[in-house]
C-alpha positions, 0 to 999 in steps of 0.5 A: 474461496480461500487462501488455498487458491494459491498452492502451486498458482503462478503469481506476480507481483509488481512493487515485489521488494517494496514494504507491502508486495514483500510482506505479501510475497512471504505469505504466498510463498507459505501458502505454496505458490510460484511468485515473481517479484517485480521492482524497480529498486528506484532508491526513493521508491522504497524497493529493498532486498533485503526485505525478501531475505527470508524467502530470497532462494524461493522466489524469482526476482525481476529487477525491472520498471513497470513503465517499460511495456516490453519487460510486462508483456514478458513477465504477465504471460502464463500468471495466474494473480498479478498483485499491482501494488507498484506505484510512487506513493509521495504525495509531495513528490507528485506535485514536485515532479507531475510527469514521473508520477504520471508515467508511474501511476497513470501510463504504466498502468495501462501498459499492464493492462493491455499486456493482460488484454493481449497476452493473459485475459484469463489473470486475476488482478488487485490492485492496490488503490490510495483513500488519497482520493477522497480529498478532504473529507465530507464526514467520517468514516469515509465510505465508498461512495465519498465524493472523489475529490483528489487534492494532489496529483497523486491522488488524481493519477491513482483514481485514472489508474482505478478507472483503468482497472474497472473499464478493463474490467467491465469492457475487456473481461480482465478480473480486476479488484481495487482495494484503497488503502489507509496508513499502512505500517508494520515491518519492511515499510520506509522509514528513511523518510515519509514518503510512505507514510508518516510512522515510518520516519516516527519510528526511525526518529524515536529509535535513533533518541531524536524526538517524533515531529507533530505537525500542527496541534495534534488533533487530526485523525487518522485510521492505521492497518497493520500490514498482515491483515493488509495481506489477508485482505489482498488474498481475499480479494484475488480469492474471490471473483465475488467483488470483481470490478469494484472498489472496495475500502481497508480501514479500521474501527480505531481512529486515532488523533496524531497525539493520541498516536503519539502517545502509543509511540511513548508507551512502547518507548517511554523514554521517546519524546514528542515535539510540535512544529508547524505544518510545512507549507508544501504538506499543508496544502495538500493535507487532507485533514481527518481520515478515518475509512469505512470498510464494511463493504470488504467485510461484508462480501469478502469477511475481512475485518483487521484483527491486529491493534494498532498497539499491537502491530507497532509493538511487533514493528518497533522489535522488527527495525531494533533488530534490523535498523542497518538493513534501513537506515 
């Protein structure tokens, strides 16, 4: 086991041009293998050329929607790993337009899976899962077995597609692993707006001398993974068969308050500045309140730990938008 396995595999990846399938899509180039990247550039849904620039001549792009059957059954046969990472994130947007997120994250999702079924049973899949469905926490930090409590469409239709996964899994033999994620952030993520995560727009406010918004007092926590050891994690995951069909949490053993978050911002950046405003309703009531996860169970059957700080890593994606801001905003 080890990242190894993918020298000379053949590998796809939904959501290619997005913030993590980029991202990890430079790693296994270095590691050797034959990606094909899979995007729907659906301008709000975070795609970006620009991303794979620095590997833009070693990988095949496919400029398609995973809720067209067609275009999968083609692009999954002959794939060694398929990283399902494709999906719309924005929580607001769910409840804003249900049937679109549904089709994305729930439908599409069994689309992928039968034409893994009918056309490469023998495909190693992960795919990349959401603590959203949790809901509002019992206690912290959140483990596995956490009640499933989704408190926004998002969150229901991420846990349909979970379930998909294992009874593919269990039922039909399809290798697959679920990783549920936290706040991911690090160089190539959305920062138009924050409809992947807050940092983004945080990071785009601060750099433009606009002050980072707080929503109400500050206290809730939350848990950051810098993308890279997000990486490593998906790799491990595909690396092993150890974990197949379950599900397993990213996390971190620092939990930070959004103020304590904030003042990482303004020790990196003194001159920034922080406001408090109120919650907007339409977050508000979908907010899940303190999150911090549990991920014990990835390091103790795939030895993954997150290895870079949360200082650390805003520190690196700071210099990254500075350098590259056009390519966002």
């Amino acid at each position: 086991m080890g990242f190894n396995d993918f020298s000379n595999k053949k590998v796809l990846i939904t959501g290619g041009l997005g913030f993590i399938g980029s991202n990890l899509a430079i790693k296994l180039v270095a590691l050797g293998a034959d990606v094909t990247l899979i995007d729907s550039l659906i301008p709000t849904y975070g795609g970006n050329v620009w991303n794979v620039e620095p590997i833009k001549d070693k990988v095949r792009i496919n400029i398609s929607d995973v809720r067209d059957p067609y275009a999968i059954k083609h692009l999954i046969s002959g794939q060694h790993f398929l990283f399902n990472l494709a999906g719309q994130t924005s929580h607001v947007d769910s409840m804003e337009n249900p049937q679109t997120d549904l089709a994305i994250n729930a439908q599409a999702q069994l689309h992928i899976l039968e034409a893994c079924r009918h056309h490469n049973p023998d495909i190693k899949v992960v795919f990349a899962s959401t603590r959203q469905i949790y809901g509002r926490p019992i206690a912290i930090p959140v483990n596995e077995d956490h009640p499933l409590d989704p408190v926004d469409i998002n969150g229901i239709h991420k846990l349909a597609a979970e379930q998909y996964h294992r009874i593919y899994n269990n039922v039909y033999g399809i290798r697959a692993v679920i990783l549920r994620l936290t706040n991911t952030y690090g160089p190539r993520m959305r920062v138009v707006d924050a409809r992947q995560t807050f940092l983004g727009i945080w990071i785009r406010r601060l750099l433009e001398g606009h002050p980072i918004l707080v929503y109400g007092d500050g206290a809730q926590l939350r848990d950051y993974n810098y993308v890279d050891d997000v990486v490593d994690a998906l790799l491990l995951a595909a690396s092993s068969d150890l974990c197949d069909g379950e599900v397993l949490n990213l996390g971190s053993k620092e939990a930070f308050s959004l103020t304590e978050t904030a003042k990482v911002f303004l020790k990196l950046e003194p001159n920034g500045e922080v406001q408090y405003v109120p919650f907007p309703h339409d977050r508000l009531v979908i907010d899940i309140g303190d999150y911090q996860g549990d991920f014990s169970r990835i390091a103790s059957r795939l030895g993954w730990a997150p290895k870079v700080s949360f200082e650390e890593g805003l520190a690196r994606t700071i210099a990254y938008y500075k350098e590259y801001h056009d390519k966002y905003w």
